[in-house]
C-alpha positions in Angstrom: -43.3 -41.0 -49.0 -43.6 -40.7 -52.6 -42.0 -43.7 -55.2 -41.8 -42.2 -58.5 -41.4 -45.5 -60.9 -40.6 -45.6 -64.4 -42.3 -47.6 -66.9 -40.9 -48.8 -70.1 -42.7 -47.7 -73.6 -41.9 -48.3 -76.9 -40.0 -45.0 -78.7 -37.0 -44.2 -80.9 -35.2 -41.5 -80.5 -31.7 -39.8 -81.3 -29.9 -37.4 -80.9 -26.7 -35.5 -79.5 -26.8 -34.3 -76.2 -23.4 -32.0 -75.0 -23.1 -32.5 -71.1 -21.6 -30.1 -68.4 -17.3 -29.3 -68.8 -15.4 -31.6 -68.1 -18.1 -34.2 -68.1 -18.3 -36.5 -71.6 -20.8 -36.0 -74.3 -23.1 -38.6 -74.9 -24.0 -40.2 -77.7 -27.9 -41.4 -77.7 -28.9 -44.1 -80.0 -31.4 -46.9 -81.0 -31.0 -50.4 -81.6 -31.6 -54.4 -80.9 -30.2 -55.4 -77.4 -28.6 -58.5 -79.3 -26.6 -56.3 -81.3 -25.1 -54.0 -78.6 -22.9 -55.9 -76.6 -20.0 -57.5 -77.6 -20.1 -61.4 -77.3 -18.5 -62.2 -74.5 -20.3 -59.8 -72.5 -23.4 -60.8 -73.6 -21.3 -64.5 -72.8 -20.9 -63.6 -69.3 -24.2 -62.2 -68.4 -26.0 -65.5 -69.8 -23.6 -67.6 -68.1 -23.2 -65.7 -64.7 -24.1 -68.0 -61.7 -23.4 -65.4 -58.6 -26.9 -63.4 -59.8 -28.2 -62.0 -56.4 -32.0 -60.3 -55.7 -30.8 -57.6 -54.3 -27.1 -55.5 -54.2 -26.7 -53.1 -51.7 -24.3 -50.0 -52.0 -23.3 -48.3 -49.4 -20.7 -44.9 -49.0 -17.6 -47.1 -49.9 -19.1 -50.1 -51.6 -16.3 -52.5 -53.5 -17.1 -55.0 -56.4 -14.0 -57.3 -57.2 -15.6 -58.8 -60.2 -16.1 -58.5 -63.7 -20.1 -58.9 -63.8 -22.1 -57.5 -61.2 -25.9 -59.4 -62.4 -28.9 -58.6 -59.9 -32.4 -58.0 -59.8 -32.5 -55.2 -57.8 -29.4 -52.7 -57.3 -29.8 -50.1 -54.5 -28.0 -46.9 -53.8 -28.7 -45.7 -50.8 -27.6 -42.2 -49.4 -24.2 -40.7 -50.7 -23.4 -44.4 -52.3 -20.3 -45.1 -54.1 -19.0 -48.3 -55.9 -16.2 -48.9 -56.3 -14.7 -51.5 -59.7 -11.9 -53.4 -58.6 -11.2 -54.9 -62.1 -8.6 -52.3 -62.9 -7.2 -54.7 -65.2 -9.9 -56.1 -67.2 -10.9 -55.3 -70.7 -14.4 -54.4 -69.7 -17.4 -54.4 -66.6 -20.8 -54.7 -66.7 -23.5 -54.0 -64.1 -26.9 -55.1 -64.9 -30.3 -55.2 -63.1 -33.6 -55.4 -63.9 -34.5 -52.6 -61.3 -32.1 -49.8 -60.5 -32.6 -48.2 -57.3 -31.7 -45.0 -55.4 -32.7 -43.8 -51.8 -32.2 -40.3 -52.1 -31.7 -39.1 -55.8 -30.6 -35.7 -54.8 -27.2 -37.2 -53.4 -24.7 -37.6 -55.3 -24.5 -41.7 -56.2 -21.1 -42.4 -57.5 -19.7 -45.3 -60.1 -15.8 -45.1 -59.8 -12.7 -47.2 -60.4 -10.1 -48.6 -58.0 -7.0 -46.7 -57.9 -4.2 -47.7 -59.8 -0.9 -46.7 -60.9 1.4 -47.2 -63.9 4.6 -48.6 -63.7 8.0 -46.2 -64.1 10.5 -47.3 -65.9 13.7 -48.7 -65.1 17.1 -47.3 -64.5 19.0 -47.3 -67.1 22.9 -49.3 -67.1 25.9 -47.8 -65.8 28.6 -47.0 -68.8 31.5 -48.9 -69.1 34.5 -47.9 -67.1 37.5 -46.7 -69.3 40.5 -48.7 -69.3 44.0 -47.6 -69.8 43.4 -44.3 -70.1 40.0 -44.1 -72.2 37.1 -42.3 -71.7 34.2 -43.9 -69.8 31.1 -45.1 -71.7 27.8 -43.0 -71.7 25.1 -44.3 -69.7 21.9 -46.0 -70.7 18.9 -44.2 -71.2 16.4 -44.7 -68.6 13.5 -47.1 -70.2 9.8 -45.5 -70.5 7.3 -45.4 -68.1 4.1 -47.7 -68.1 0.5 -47.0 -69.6 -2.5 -48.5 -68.0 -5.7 -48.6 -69.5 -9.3 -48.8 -67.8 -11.8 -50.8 -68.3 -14.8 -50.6 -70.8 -18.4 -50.2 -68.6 -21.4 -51.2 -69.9 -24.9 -50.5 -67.7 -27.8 -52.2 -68.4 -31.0 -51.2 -66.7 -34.5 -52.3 -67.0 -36.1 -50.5 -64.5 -35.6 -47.1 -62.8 -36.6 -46.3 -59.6 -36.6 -43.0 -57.8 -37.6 -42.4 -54.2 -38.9 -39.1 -53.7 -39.7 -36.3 -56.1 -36.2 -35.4 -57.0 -33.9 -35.9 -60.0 -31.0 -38.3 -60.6 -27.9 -37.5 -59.1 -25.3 -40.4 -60.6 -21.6 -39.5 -61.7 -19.4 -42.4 -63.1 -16.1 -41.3 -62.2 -13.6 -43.1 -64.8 -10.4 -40.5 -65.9 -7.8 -42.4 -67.0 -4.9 -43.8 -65.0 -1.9 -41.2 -65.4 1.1 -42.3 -67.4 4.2 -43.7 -65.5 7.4 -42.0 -64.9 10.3 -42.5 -67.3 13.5 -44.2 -65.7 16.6 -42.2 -64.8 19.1 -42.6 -67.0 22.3 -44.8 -66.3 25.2 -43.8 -64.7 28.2 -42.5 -66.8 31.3 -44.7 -66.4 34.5 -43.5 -64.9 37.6 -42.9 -66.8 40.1 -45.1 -66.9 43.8 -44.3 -64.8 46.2 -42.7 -67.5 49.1 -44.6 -68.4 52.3 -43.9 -65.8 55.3 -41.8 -67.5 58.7 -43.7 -67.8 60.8 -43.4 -64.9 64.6 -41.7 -65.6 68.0 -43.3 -65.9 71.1 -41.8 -64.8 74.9 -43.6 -65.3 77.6 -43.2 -62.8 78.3 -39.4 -63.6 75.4 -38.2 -66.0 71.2 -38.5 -66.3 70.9 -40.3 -69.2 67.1 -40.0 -70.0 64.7 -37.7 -67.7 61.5 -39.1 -66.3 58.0 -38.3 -68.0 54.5 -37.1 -66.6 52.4 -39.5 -66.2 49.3 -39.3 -68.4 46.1 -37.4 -67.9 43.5 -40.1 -66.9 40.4 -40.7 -69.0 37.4 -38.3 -69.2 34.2 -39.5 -67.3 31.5 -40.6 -69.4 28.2 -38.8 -69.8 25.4 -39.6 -67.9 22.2 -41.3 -69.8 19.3 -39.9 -71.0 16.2 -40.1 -68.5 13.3 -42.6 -70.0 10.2 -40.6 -71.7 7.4 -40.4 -69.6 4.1 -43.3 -70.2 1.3 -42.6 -72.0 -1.3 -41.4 -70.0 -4.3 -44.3 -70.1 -7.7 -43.6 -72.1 -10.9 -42.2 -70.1 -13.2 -45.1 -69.4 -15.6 -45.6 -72.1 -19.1 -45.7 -70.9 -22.6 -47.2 -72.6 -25.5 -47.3 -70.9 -28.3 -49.7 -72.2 -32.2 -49.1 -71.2 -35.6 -48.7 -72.8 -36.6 -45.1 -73.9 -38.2 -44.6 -70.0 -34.8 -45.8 -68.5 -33.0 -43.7 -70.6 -35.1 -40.4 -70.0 -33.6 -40.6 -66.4 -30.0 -42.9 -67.0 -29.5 -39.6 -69.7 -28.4 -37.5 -67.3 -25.4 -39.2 -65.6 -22.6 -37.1 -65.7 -19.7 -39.0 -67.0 -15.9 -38.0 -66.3 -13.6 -39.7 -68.1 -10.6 -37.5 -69.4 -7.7 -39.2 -70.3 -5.0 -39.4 -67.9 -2.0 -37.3 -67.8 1.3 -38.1 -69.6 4.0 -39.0 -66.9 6.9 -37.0 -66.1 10.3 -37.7 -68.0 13.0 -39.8 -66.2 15.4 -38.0 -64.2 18.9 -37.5 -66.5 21.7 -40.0 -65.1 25.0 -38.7 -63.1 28.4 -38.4 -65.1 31.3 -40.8 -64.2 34.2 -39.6 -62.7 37.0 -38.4 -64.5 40.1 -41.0 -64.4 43.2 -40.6 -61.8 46.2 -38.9 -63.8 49.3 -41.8 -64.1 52.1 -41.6 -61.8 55.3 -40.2 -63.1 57.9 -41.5 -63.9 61.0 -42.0 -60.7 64.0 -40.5 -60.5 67.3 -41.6 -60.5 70.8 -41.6 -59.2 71.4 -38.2 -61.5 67.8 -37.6 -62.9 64.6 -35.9 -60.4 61.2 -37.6 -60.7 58.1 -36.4 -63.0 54.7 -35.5 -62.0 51.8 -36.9 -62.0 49.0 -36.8 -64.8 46.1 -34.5 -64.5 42.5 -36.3 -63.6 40.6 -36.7 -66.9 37.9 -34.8 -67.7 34.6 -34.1 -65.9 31.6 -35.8 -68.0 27.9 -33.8 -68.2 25.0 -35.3 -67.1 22.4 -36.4 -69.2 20.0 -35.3 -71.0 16.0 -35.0 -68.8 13.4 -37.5 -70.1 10.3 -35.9 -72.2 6.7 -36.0 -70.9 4.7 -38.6 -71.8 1.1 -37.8 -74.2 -2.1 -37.6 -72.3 -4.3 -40.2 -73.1 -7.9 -39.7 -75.0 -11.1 -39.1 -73.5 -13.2 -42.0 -73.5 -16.7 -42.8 -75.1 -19.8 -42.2 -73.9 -22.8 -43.8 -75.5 -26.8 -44.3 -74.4 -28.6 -47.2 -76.1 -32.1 -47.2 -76.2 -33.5 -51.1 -77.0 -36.9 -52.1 -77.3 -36.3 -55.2 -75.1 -34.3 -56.2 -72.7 -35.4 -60.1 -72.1 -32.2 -61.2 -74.2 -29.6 -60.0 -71.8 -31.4 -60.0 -68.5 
């Protein structure tokens, strides 16, 4: 059984490389390891305690933390880790010795799932009093954006079993935006006012009854909540020495911004108010009639589609030494 090992030698290189559809170009580049990472990365990887010799990934294998430090990370056949951290600012995997069992399978670096927040409901309208219309309703509120975290891998050593080439994907499209909320309920109109009731003397009517009045119109339903922005692709930088990176180069990376979300659903009209009673009869006089119901309201307007959100990043760092950060 063959072990084809990379060695590390000094080089510079750079340049652009454009990677399949869909997958994100990469952005090759040169420079001190010191200067790479941001602080508190560089922070956490000095001060991690938890470093193990050797990490083991199987089909379905989950990390919960932020820094995943060992000296040997394997893949084994059809592997796939899975980053729990959906809610950190950034992840990094390092070892001084990547691994893979079978090269020509597809190893895979993916995200937990996670989903924005819709909005909320918007308020009912006010119910109309004597008479008046009901309120609109409140617009539905917008729906949430989650972003991914930032993943840095830094590798010192490559090694392939087998005569085959690398098969790694990091999987990292951005979370989708959230749904808007619906908007608020329209409130009912209010009862119209009740017509005058009649009088009547011993021998005549004296003053005829009224209609009672028509009854408030229903308020309009509220607009639904626009849609959340969809989150950013994960960002993705890869730090080796020029041998690391002459295999690391060709990770495909897919990490298209998630989708808008969907506008809120529009809110319900109100009801239109009951007509007032009209006014009694009398000894001489007949009675009146009743108002008419008020008017039927419209229901609100839908909520628009939330933006997509950018792709995300995509870099490979070539350093000369590694012996600062691992």
């Amino acid at each position: 059984m063959e072990i084809r090992r990379y060695a590390f030698t000094a080089g510079t290189l750079l340049c652009l490389v454009t990677s399949a559809p869909r997958a994100s170009a990469q952005v090759r580049l040169r420079a001190e390891a010191a200067d790479t990472l941001p602080e508190d990365v560089k922070l956490a990887l000095r001060s991690a305690t938890n470093v193990v010799s050797v990490f083991s990934i199987s089909s379905n294998e989950h990390f919960a933390g932020k820094v995943l430090r060992a000296d040997e990370i394997l893949f084994g056949e059809n592997a796939q880790l899975i980053l729990d951290q959906v809610d950190a600012d950034w992840v990094v995997i390092a070892a001084k010795k990547l691994k893979f069992q079978s090269p020509r399978k597809l190893s895979r670096i993916t995200f937990e799932a996670k989903q924005a927040p819709s909005g909320a409901t918007g308020n009912p309208g006010a119910h109309g009093a004597g008479g008046q219309a009901g309120a609109v309703g409140q617009p539905g509120s917008g729906g949430g954006t989650v972003q991914r975290p930032r993943l840095y891998l830094i590798v010192g050593e490559v090694v392939l079993q087998g005569n085959d080439s690398l098969q790694l994907e990091v999987h990292g499209i951005g979370v989708d935006g959230g749904s808007g909320g619906t908007g608020g309920r329209g409130g009912n109109g209010g009862r119209g006012n009740d017509g005058h009731n009649s009088r009547s003397n011993m021998l005549n009517c004296t003053r005829g009854a009224s209609n009672g009045d028509r009854g408030g119109a229903a308020g309009n339903g509220g607009p639904g909540g626009t849609g959340g922005t969809g989150g950013d692709g994960v960002s993705v930088m890869i730090v080796s020495k020029p041998a690391g990176l002459e295999v690391l180069g060709f990770t495909r990376v897919v990490n298209a911004g998630g989708r808008g979300g969907t506008g809120g659903a529009p809110g319900e009209p109100g009801i239109g108010g009951p007509g007032g009673a009209g006014g009694r009869g009398s000894l001489h006089c007949g009675g009146a009639n009743a108002g008419p119901q008020g008017n039927a309201g419209a229901r609100g307007a839908p909520g628009v589609v939330g933006g997509d959100g950018a792709k995300g990043d995509y870099k490979l760092v070539e350093v000369a030494d590694l012996g600062t950060v691992l």
